[in-house]
C-alpha positions as a Markdown table, in Angstrom:
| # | Residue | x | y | z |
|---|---|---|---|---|
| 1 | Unk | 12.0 | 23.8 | -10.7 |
| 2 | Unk | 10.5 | 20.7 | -9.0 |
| 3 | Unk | 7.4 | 20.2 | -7.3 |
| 4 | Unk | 8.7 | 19.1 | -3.7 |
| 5 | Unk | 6.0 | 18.7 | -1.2 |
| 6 | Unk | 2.3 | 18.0 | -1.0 |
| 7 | Unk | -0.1 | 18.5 | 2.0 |
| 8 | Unk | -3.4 | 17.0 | 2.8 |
| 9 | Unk | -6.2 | 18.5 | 5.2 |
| 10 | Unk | -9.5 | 18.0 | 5.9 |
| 11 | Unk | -12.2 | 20.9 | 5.8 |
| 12 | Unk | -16.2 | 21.4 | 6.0 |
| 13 | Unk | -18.5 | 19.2 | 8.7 |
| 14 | Unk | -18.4 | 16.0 | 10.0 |
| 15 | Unk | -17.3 | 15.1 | 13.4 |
| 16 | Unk | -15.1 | 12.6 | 13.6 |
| 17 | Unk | -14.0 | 10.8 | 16.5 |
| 18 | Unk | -10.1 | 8.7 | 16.2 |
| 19 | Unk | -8.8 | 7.7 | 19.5 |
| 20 | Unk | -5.8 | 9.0 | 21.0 |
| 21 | Unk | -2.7 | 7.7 | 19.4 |
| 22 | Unk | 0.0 | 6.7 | 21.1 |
| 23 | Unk | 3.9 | 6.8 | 19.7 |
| 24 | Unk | 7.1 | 4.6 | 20.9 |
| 25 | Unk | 8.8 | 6.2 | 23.4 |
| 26 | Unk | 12.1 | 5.9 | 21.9 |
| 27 | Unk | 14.6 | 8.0 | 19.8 |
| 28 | Unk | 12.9 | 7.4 | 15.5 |
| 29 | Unk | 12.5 | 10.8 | 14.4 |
| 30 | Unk | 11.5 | 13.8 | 14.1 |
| 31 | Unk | 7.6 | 14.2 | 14.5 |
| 32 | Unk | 5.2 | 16.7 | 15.3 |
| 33 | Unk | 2.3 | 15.9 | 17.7 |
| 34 | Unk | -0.4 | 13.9 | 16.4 |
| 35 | Unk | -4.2 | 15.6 | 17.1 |
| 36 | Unk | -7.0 | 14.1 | 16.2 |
| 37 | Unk | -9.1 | 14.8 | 13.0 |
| 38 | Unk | -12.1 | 16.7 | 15.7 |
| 39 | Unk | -9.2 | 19.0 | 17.4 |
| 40 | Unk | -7.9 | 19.7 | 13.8 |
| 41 | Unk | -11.5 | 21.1 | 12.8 |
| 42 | Unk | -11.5 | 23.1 | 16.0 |
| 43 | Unk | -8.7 | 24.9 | 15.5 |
| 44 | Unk | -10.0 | 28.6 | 15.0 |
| 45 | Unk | -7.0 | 29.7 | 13.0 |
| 46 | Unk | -7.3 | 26.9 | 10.2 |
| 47 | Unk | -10.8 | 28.7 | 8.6 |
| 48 | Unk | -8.5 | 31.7 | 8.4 |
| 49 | Unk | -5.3 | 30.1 | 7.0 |
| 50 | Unk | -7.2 | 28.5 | 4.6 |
| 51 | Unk | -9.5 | 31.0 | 3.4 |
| 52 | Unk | -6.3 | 32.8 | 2.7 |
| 53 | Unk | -4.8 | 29.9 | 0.7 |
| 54 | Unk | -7.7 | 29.4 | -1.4 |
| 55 | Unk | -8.0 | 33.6 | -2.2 |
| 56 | Unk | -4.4 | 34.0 | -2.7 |
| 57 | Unk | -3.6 | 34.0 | -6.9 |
| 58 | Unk | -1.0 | 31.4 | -8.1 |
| 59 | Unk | 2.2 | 32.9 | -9.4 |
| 60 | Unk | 2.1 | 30.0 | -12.0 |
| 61 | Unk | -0.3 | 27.8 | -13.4 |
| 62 | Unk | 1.9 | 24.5 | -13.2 |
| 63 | Unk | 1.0 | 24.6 | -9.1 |
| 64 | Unk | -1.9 | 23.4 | -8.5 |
| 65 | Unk | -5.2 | 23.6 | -5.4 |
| 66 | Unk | -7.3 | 20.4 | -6.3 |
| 67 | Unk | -10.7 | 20.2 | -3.8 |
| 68 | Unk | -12.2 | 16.8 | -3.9 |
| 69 | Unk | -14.8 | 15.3 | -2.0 |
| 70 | Unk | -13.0 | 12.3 | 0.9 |
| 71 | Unk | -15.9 | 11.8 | 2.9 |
| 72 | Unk | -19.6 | 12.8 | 3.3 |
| 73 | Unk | -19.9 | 16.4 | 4.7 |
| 74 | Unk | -16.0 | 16.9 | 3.9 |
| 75 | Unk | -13.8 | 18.2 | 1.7 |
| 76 | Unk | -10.0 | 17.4 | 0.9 |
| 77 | Unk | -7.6 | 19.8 | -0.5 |
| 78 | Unk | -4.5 | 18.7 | -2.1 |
| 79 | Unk | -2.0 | 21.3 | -2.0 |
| 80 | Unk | 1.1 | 20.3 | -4.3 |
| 81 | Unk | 3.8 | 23.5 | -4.1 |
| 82 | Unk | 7.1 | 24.9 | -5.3 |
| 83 | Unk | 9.5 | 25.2 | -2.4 |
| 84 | Unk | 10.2 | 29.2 | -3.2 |
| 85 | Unk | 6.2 | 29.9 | -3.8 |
| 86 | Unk | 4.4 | 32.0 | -1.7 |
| 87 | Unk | 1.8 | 28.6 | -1.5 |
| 88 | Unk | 4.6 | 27.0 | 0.1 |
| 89 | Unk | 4.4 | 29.3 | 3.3 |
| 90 | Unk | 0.7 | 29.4 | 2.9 |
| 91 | Unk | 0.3 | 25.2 | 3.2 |
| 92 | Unk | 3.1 | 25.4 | 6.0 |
| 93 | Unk | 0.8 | 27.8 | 7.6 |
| 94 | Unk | -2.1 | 25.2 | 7.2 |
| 95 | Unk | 0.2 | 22.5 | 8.4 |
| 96 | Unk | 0.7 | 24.3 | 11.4 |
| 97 | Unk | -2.2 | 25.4 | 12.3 |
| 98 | Unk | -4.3 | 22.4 | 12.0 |
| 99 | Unk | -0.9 | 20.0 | 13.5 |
| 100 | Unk | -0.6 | 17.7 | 11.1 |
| 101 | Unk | 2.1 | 14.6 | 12.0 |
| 102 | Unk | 4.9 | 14.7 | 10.4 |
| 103 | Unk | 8.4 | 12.5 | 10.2 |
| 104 | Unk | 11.1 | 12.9 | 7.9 |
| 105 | Unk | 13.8 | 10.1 | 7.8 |
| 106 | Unk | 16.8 | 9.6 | 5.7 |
| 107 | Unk | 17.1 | 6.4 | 3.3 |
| 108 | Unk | 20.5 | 5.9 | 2.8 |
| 109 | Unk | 21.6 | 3.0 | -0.6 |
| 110 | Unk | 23.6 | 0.4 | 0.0 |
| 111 | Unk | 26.8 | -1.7 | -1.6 |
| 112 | Unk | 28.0 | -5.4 | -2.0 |
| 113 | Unk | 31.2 | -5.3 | -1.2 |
| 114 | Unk | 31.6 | -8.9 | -2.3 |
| 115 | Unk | 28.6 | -10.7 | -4.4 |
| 116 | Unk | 28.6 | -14.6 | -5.1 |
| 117 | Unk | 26.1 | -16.2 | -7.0 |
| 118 | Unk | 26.2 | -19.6 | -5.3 |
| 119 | Unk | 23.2 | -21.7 | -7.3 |
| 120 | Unk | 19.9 | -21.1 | -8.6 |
| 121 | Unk | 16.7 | -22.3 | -6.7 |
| 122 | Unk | 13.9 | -24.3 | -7.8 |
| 123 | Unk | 11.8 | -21.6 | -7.8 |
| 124 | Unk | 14.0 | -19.9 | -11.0 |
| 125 | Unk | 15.8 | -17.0 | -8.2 |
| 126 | Unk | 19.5 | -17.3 | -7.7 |
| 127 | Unk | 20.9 | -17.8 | -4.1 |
| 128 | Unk | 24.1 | -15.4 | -3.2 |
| 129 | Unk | 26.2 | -14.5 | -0.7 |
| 130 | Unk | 27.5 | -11.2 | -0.2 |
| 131 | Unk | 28.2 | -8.0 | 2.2 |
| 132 | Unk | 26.2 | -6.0 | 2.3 |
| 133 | Unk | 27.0 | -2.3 | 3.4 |
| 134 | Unk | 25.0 | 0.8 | 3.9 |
| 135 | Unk | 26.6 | 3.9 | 3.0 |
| 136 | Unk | 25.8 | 7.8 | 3.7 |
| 137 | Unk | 24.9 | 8.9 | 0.1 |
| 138 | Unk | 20.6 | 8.2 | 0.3 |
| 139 | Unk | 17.5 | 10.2 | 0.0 |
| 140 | Unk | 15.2 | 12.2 | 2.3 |
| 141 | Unk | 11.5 | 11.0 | 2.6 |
| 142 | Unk | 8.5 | 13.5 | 4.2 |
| 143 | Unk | 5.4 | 11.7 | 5.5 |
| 144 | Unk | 2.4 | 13.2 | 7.2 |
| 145 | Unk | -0.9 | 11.7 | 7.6 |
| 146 | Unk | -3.4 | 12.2 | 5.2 |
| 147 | Unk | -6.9 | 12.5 | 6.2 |
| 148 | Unk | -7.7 | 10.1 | 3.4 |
| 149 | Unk | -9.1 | 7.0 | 4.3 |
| 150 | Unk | -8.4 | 5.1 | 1.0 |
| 151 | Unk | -5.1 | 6.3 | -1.0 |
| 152 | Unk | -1.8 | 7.2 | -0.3 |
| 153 | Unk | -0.2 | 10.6 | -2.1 |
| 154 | Unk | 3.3 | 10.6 | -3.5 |
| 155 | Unk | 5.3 | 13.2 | -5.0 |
| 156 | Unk | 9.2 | 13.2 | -6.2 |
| 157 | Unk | 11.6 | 15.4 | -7.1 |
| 158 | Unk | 12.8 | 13.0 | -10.1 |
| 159 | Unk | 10.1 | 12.8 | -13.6 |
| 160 | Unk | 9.9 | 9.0 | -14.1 |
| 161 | Unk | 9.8 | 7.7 | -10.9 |
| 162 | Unk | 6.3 | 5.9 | -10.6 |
| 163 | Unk | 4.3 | 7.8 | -7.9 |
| 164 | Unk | 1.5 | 5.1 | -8.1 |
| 165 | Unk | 2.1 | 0.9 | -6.2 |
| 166 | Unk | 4.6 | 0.6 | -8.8 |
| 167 | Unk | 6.3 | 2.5 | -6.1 |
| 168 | Unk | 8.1 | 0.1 | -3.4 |
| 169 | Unk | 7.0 | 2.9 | -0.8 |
| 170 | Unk | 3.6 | 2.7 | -1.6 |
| 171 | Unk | 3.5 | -1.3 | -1.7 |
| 172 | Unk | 5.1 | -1.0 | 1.8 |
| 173 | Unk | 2.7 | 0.7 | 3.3 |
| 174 | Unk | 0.0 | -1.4 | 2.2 |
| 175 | Unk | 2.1 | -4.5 | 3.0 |
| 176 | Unk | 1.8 | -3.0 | 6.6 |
| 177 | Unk | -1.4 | -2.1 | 6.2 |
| 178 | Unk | -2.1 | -5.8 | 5.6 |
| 179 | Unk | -0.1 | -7.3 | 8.5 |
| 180 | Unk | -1.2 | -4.8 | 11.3 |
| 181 | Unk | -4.9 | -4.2 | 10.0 |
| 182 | Unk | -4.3 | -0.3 | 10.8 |
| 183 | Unk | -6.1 | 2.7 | 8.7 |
| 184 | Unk | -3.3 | 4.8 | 7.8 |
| 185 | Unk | -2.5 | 7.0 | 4.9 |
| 186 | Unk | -0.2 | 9.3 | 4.0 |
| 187 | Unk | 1.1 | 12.1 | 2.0 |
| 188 | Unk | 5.0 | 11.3 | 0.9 |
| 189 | Unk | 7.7 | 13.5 | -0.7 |
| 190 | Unk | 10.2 | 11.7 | -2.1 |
| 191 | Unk | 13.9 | 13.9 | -2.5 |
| 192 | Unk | 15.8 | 11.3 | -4.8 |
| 193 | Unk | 19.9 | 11.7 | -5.0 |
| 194 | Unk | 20.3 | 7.9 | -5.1 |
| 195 | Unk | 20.5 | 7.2 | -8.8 |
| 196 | Unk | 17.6 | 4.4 | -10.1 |
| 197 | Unk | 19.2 | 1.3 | -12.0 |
| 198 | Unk | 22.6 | 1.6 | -9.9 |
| 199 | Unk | 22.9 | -1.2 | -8.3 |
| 200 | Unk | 22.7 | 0.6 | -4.6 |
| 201 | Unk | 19.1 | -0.4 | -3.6 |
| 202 | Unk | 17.9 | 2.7 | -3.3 |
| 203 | Unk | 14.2 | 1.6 | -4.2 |
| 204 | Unk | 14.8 | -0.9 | -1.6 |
| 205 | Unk | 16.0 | 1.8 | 0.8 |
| 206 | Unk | 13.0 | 3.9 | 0.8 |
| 207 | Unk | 10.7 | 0.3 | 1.1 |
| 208 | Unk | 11.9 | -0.1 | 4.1 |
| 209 | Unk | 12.2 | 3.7 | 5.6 |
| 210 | Unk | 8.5 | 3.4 | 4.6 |
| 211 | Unk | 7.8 | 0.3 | 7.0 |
| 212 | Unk | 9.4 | 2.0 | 9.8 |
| 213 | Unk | 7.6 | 5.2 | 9.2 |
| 214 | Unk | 4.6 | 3.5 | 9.3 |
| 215 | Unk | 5.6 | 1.9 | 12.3 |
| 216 | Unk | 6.1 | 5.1 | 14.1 |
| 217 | Unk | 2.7 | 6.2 | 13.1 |
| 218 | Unk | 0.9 | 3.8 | 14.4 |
| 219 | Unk | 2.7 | 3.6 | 17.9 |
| 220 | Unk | 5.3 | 0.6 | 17.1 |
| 221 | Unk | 2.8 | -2.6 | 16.6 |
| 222 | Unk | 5.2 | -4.2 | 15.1 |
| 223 | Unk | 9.1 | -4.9 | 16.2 |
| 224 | Unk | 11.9 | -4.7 | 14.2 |
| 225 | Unk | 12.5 | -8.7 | 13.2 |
| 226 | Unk | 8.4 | -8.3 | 11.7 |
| 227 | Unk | 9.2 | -5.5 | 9.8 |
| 228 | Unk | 12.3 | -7.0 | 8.1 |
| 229 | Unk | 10.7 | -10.6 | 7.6 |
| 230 | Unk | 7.7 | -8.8 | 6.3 |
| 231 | Unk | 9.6 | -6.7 | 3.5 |
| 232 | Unk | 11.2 | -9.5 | 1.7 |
| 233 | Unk | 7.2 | -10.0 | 0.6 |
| 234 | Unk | 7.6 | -7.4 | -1.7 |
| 235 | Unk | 11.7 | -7.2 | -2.4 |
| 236 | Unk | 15.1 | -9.7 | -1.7 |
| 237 | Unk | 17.3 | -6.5 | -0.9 |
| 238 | Unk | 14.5 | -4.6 | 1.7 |
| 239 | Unk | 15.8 | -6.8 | 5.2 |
| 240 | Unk | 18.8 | -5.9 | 4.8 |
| 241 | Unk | 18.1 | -2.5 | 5.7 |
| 242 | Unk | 16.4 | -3.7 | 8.7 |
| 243 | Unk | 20.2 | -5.1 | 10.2 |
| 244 | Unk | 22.4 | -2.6 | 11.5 |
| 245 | Unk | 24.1 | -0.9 | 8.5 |
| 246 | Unk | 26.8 | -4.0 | 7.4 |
| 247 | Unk | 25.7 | -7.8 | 7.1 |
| 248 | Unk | 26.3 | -10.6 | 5.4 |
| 249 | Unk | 23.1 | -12.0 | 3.3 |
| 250 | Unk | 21.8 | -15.4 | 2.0 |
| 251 | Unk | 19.5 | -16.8 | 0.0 |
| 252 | Unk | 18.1 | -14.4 | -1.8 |
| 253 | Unk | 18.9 | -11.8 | 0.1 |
| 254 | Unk | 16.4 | -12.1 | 2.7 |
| 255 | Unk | 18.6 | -14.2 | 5.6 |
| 256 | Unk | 20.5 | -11.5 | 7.0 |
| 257 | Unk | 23.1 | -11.7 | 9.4 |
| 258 | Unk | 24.5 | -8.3 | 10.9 |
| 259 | Unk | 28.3 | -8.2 | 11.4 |
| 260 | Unk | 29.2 | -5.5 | 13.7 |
| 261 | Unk | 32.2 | -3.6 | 13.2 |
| 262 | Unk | 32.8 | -4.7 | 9.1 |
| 263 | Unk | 34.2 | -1.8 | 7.8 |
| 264 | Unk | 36.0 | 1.3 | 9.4 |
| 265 | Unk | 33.0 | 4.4 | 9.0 |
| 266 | Unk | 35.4 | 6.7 | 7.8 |
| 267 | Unk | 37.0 | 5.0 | 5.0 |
| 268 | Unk | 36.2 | 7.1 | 2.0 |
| 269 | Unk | 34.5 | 6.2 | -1.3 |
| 270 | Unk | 33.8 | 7.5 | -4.8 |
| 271 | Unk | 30.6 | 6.4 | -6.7 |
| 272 | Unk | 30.8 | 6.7 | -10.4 |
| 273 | Unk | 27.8 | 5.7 | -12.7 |
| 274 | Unk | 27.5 | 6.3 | -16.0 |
| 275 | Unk | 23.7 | 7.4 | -17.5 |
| 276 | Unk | 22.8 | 4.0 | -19.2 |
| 277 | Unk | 21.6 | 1.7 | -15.9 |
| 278 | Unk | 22.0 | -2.4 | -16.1 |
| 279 | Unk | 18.8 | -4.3 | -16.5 |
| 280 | Unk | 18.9 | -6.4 | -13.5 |
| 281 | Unk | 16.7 | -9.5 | -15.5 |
| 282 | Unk | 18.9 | -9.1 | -18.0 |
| 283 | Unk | 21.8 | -9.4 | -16.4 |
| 284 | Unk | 20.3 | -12.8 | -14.5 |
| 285 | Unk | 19.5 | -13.8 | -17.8 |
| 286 | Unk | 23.2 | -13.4 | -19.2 |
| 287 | Unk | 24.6 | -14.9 | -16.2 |
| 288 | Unk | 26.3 | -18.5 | -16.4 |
| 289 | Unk | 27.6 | -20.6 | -13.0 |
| 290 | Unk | 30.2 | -21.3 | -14.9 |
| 291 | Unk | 31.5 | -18.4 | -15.0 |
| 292 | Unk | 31.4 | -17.7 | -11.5 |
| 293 | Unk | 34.5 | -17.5 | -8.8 |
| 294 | Unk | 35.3 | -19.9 | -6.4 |
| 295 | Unk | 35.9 | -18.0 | -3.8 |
| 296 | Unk | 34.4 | -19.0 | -0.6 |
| 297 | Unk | 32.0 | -16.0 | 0.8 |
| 298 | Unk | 33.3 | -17.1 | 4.4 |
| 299 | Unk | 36.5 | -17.2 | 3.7 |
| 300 | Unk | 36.3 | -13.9 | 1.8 |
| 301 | Unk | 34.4 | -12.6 | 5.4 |
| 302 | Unk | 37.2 | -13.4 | 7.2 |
| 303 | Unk | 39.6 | -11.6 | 4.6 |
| 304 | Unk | 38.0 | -8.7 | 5.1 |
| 305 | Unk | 37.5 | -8.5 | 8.8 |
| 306 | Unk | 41.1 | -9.5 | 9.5 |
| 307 | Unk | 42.6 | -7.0 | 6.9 |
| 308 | Unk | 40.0 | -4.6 | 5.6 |
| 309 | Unk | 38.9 | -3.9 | 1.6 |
| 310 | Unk | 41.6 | -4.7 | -0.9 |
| 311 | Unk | 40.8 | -5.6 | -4.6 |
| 312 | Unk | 41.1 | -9.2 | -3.9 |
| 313 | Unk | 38.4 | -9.6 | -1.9 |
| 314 | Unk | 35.9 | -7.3 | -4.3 |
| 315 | Unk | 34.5 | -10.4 | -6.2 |
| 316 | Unk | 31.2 | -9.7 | -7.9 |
| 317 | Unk | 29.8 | -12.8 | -10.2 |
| 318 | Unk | 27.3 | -10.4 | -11.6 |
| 319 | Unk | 30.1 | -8.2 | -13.4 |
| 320 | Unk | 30.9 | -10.4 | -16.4 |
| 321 | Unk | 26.7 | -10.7 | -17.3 |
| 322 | Unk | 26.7 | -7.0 | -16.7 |
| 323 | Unk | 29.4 | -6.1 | -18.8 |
| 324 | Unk | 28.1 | -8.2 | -21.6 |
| 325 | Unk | 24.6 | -6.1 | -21.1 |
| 326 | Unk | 26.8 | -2.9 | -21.0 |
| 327 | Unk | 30.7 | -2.9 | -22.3 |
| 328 | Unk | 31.2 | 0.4 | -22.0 |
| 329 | Unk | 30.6 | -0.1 | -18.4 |
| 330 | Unk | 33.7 | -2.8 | -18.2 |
| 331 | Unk | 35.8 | -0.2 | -19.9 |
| 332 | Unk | 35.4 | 2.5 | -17.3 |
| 333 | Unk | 35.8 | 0.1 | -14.5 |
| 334 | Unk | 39.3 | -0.7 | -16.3 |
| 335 | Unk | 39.7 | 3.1 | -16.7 |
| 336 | Unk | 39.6 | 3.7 | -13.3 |
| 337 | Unk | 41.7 | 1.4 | -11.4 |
| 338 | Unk | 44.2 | 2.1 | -14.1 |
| 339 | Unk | 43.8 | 6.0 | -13.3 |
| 340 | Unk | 43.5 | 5.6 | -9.6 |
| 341 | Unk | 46.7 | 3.0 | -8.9 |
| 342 | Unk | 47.8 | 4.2 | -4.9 |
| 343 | Unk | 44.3 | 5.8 | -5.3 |
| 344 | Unk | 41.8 | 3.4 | -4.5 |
| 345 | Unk | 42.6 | 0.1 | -2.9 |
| 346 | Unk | 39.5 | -1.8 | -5.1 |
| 347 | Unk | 37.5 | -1.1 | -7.8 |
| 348 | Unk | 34.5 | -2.9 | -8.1 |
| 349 | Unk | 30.4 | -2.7 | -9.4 |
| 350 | Unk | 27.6 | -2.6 | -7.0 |
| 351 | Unk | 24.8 | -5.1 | -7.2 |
| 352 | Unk | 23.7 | -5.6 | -10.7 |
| 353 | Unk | 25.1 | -2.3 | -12.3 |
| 354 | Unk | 26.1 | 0.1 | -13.3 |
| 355 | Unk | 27.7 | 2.0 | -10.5 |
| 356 | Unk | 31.2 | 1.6 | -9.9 |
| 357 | Unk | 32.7 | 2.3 | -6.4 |
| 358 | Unk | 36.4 | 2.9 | -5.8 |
| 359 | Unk | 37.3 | 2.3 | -2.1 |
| 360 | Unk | 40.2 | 5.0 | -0.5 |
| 361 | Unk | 39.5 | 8.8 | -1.9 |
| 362 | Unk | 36.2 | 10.5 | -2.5 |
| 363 | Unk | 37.9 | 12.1 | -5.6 |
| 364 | Unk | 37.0 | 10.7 | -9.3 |
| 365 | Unk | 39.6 | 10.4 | -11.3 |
| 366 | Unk | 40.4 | 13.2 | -14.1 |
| 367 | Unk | 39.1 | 11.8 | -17.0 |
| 368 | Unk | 35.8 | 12.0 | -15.9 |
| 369 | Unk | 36.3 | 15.4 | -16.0 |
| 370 | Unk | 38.3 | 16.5 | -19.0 |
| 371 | Unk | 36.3 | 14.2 | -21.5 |
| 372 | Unk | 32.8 | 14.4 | -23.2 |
| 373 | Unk | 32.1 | 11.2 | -23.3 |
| 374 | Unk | 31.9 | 11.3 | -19.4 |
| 375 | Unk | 30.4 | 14.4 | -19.1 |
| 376 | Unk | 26.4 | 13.1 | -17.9 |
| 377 | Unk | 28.4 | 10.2 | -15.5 |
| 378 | Unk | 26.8 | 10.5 | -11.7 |
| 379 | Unk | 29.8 | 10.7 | -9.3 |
| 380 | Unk | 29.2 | 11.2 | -5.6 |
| 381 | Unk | 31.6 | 10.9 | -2.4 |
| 382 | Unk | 30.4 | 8.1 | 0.1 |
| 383 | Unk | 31.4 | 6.6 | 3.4 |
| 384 | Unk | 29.8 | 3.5 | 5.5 |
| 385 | Unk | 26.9 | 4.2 | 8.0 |
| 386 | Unk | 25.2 | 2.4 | 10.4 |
| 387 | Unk | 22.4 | 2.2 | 12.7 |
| 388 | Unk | 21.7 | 2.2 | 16.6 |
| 389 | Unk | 19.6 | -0.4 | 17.7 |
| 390 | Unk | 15.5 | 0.6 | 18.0 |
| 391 | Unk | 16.9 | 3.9 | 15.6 |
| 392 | Unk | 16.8 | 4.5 | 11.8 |
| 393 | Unk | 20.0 | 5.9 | 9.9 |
| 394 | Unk | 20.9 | 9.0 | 10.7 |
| 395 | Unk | 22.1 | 11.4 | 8.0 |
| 396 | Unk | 25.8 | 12.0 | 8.3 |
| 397 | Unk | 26.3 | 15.8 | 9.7 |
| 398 | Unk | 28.6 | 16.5 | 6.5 |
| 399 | Unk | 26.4 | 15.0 | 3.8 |
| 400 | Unk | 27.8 | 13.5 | 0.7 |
| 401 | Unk | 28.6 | 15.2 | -2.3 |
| 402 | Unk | 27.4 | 14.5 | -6.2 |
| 403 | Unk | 28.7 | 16.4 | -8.8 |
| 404 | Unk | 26.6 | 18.1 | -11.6 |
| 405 | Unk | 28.0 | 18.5 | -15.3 |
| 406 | Unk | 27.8 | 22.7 | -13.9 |
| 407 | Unk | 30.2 | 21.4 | -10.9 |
| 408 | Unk | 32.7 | 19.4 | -13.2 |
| 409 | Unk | 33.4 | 21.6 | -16.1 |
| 410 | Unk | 36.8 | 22.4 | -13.5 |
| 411 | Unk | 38.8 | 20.2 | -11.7 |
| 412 | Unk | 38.4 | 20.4 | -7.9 |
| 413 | Unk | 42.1 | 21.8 | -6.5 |
């Protein structure tokens, strides 16, 4: 079972004054009332709450109660708990009591539903040109305000994902940090479905949910064109997520121009990645301009915007470098659009790999689940999303699906 969720209070003496904080008036989230760190220490039911936390026996050793010193006359506990604990209704209880902010927000990943590699720049990147779409499979991110005054504290539901600044989330908060000289910091839970090395941005994704969280907290300093000229500081893929869900993007990703109305938001999808992710420098090292289409990106624009997705108008340069990095990955691409003729109108990669998305049907073919070779392959149902201006994405009321091994061994009727 996971560790999902860590909490962060404050405790022992200390006065401590922080101005009243004010939050944009508009629709961003879900938040509970911010109180300051003085009206958290008067709260006469937090001694109680967490006297009872502290007394109460874990169940199992793995969940830990760390107390460490934050500032001079205080004390910080770390609470990291199991979901189905009894410490998990114990911290919500502390939560509670001493009203600590909150705001969860949905990160959705992204596709390129074309991807042209147009030159390489002086300074060694490669300029493209491509739509960019978000879609509705993406994670779920927790923040709440730490009373720490130096570190941000990440957890994940996923072992491997780097919970330190190798972290986009935690370089994006600094990075607003930096450009708004505000003080602060947060705990974050990080629920991971979006597959790492897939090609959907979903590191990208939750660097730029991050910036907007931040935002929130700190009362909107910053406006939306800041926070997306800001981000492509610390990644090429994080403005995108700052347009309105579909856009077409130059340079190296960072010029973003939102096209309204790209792609119907019903039109069904199937993701399908295999376990072994593409490299993305490798795949930039493999690749040749030579080897490139000549399809024009504006022409291909208009293609789609006259007459929708077909296979035609799917052109990704980075396919033949990544199936050089990866052949199997070019054989189930072939695999699929030869199972899923009258299925899917394209078949195409994401990005740099290794996802493949079939545009049409939510359902995989079924090969993926009769053999063993396919058996660990990540398959989820998708559909495009987009945003409301001055309003992050909203999770789509009937979430996508992925499918375990468990979930596979039968075909779906």
């Amino acid at each position: 079972m996971s560790v999902s969720a860590a909490a962060y209070v404050t405790v022992g003496g200390g006065k401590k004054t922080t101005g009243e904080r004010e939050f944009c008036p508009r629709n961003h989230g879900s938040f509970d009332p911010i109180d300051s760190h003085h009206s958290r220490l008067q709260n006469p039911n937090f001694g109680t709450a967490l006297t009872r936390l502290l007394l109460t026996p874990l169940t199992r050793s793995r969940t830990p109660i760390i107390v460490c010193g934050s500032e001079p006359g205080k004390k910080q506990v770390e609470i990291v708990y199991d979901p189905e604990e009894k410490l998990n209704r114990l911290a919500d209880e502390v939560d509670e009591n001493t009203k600590l902010s909150r705001l969860t927000l949905f990160s959705p990943c992204k596709v390129n539903v074309f991807l042209r590699i147009t030159g390489k720049r002086e300074d060694g990147y490669h300029d493209l040109a491509s739509l960019f779409h978000v879609i509705s499979l993406g994670d779920t991110i927790k923040f709440s305000l730490s009373p720490s005054n130096s570190k941000d504290y990440l957890s994940t539901n996923v072992p491997g994902v780097p919970v330190d600044d190798k972290n986009l989330i935690i370089r994006a908060l600094n990075l607003y940090r930096k450009k708004t000289e505000t003080n602060d910091f947060f705990w974050i839970h990080l629920d991971k479905k979006v597959p790492t090395g897939a090609g959907l941005g979903g590191g990208s994704s939750n660097a730029a949910t991050a910036l907007w969280a931040a935002n929130q907290f700190s009362g909107c300093l910053a406006s939306e064109k800041e926070l997306q000229e800001w981000s492509g500081e610390i990644g090429s893929d994080i403005p995108f997520f700052f347009s309105h869900g579909a856009a077409y993007c130059r340079g190296r990703g960072e010029v973003v121009q939102n096209i309204p109305n790209a792609l119907p938001l019903d039109l069904a999808m199937v993701l399908i990645k295999p376990p072994e992710a593409c490299s993305t420098a490798e795949v930039y090292k493999r690749f040749s301009l030579d080897k490139t289409s000549s399809a024009d990106p504006l022409v291909l624009l208009e293609k789609i915007s006259k007459n929708g997705i077909s296979q035609d108008v799917c052109i990704n340069d980075l396919e033949p470098p990544a199936f050089e990095v990866l052949p199997s990955l070019k054989k189930l691409k072939q695999r699929i659009q030869a199972a899923g003729r009258g299925q899917y109108g394209a078949v195409f990669m994401s990005g740099s790999g290794s996802t493949i998305v079939g545009i049409g049907s939510p359902d995989p073919p079924q090969f993926l689940y009769d053999e063993d070779d396919y058996k660990d392959v990540f398959i989820s149902e998708a559909s495009f999303l987009t945003r409301k201006e001055n309003q992050w994405y909203a999770e789509p009321p009937s979430s996508t699906s992925s499918f375990s091994k468990e979930e596979r061994a039968e075909p779906r009727g």
